[in-house]
N, C-alpha and C positions, 0 to 999 in steps of 0.2 A: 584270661587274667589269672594269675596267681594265688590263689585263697590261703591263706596263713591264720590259723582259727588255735587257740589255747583255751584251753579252762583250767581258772583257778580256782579249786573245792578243798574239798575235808571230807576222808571218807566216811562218817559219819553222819555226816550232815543230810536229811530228807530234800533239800534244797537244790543241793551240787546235783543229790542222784536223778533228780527230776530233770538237772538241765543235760546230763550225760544220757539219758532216757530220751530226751529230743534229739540231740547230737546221733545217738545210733539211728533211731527210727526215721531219720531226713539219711542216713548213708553219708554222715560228714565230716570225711578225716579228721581228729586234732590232737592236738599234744596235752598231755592231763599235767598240770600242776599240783601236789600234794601241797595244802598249806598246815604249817601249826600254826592253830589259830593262839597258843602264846608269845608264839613267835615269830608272828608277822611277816612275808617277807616284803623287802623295801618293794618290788616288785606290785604285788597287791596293794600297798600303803600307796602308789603313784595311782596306780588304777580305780582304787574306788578311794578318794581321801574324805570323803563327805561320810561314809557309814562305816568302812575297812574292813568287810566283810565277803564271805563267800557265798555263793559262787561270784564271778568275773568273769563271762567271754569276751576274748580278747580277737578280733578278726581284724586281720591286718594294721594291729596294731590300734585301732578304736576300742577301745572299753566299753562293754554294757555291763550294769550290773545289775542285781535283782532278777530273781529266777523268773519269774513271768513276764517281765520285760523281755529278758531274754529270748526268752522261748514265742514270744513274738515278734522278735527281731528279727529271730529264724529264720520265722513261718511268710518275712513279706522278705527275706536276703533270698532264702532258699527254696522255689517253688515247688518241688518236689513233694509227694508227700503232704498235703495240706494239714495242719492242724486243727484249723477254727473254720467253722463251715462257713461255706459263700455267703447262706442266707444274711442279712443284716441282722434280724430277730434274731435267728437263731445262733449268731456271732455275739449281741451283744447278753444271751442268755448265759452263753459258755463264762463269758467275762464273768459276771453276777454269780454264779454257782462258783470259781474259781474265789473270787474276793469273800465269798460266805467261809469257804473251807479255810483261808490263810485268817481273815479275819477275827470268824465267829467262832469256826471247830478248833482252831489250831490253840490259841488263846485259852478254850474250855479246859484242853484236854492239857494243858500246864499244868495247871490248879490241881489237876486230878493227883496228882504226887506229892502236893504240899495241903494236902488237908485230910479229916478226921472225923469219926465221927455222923452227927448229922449232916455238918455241911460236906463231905466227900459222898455223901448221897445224895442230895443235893445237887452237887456236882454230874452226878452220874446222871441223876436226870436232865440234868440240862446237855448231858453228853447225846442221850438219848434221845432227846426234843429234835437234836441240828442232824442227828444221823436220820431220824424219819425225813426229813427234809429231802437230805441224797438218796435216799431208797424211793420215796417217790418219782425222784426223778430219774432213776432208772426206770420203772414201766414201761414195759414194751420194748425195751433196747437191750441190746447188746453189750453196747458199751454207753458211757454217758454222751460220746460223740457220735451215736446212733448206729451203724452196724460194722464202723472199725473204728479201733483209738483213736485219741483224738487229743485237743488241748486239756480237757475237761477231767477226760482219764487220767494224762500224766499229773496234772498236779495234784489229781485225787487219790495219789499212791501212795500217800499218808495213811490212807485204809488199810491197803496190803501191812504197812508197817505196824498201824495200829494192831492187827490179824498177828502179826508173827509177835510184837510183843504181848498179846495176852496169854499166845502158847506158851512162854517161857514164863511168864510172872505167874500164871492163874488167874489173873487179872479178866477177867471174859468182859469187856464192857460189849463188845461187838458182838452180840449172843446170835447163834445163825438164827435161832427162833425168832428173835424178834428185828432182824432184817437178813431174810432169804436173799432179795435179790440183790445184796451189795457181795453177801458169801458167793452166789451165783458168781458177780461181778470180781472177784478177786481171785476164783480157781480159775475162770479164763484166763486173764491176763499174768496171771504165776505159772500157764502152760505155755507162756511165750520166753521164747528163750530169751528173747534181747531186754524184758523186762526182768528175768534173772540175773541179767550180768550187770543190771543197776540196783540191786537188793546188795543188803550188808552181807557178807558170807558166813554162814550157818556157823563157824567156829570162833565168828566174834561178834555174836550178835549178845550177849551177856555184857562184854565188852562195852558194846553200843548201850546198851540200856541204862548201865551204869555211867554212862560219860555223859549220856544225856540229860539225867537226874541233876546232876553237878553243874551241866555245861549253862553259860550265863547266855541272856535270851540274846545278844549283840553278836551270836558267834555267824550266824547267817539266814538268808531270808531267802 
């Protein structure tokens, strides 16, 4: 059968790059779509009309949208390469750590840019509270999907991101002192290449951090 697979993202977006980060690591041709998200196109507006938002895979012309949906849609279209381990526990653990990150951390780490003061300390510590959380549950692993990537990893590439913008702000919320093995966890998988070529490129990543400050929370999930 025929497989005809698109995504439509923003290269900016931590969302798009997590589903193009599955798309490589499953080995699965498609056509990239660059969206403006001011500019809509009628395209995406048909495909996702309920949220209008990036990403969008598009296989054979069905629509998924929402990046972890996706990326379980994948993982049960595409057998290759599993994502989310067989166990049931330890499937529906992957789920639970993923929903804490888009949730709990993604949510925190907003606020971090629009406050001041006490309450941007505050902030940090509650940054700090949900990053023990994912450091814990590295111990003894590899990776958070236990000794190769996994579901858990890709969506947890918000870390990597969070890692490159403290280099460039100053901003250390991520201090390797007080989480080794997430630092541990993030020069692994910045030594993979195919996790490189879903990273913002080094010459607009300034670019990125400023779009993102501005960018309004509807632009993608």
């Amino acid at each position: 059968m025929g497989e005809e697979v698109k995504l439509h993202g923003m290269w900016a977006s931590p969302f798009s790059r997590r589903v193009e980060l599955a798309l490589k690591l499953k080995a699965i041709p498609y056509q990239y779509i660059e969206e403006d998200l001011s500019n809509k196109t009628p395209s995406l507006l048909r495909y996702n009309p309920v949220h209008k938002k990036v990403p969008v895979l598009v296989h054979n012309d069905k629509p998924v949208a929402e990046s972890m949906v996706i990326i379980e849609y994948m993982d049960e279209t595409w057998e290759n390469n599993p994502f989310l381990p067989r166990d049931p526990y330890e499937r529906a653990m992957a789920r639970f750590y993923a929903k804490f990150i888009d949730d709990k951390l993604l949510p925190t780490l907003a606020k971090l840019g629009q406050t001041a003061g006490k309450e941007k300390e505050e902030t940090i510590e509650e940054i700090h509270e949900q990053l023990k959380v994912l450091e814990d549950e590295l111990k003894g692993k590899q990776f958070f999907g236990g000794q190769r990537i996994g579901y858990l990893d890709i969506v947890a590439m918000i870390l990597v991101w969070l890692h490159l913008t403290g280099s460039i702000t100053g901003q250390k919320v991520l201090s390797t002192e007080k989480f080794p093995l997430i630092h541990e966890w993030i020069e692994r998988v910045m030594k993979m290449e195919v996790v490189n070529e879903c990273l913002i490129p080094e010459e607009k990543r300034q670019d990125w951090i400023q779009l993102s400050q501005r960018a309004p929370k509807s632009a993608s999930n």
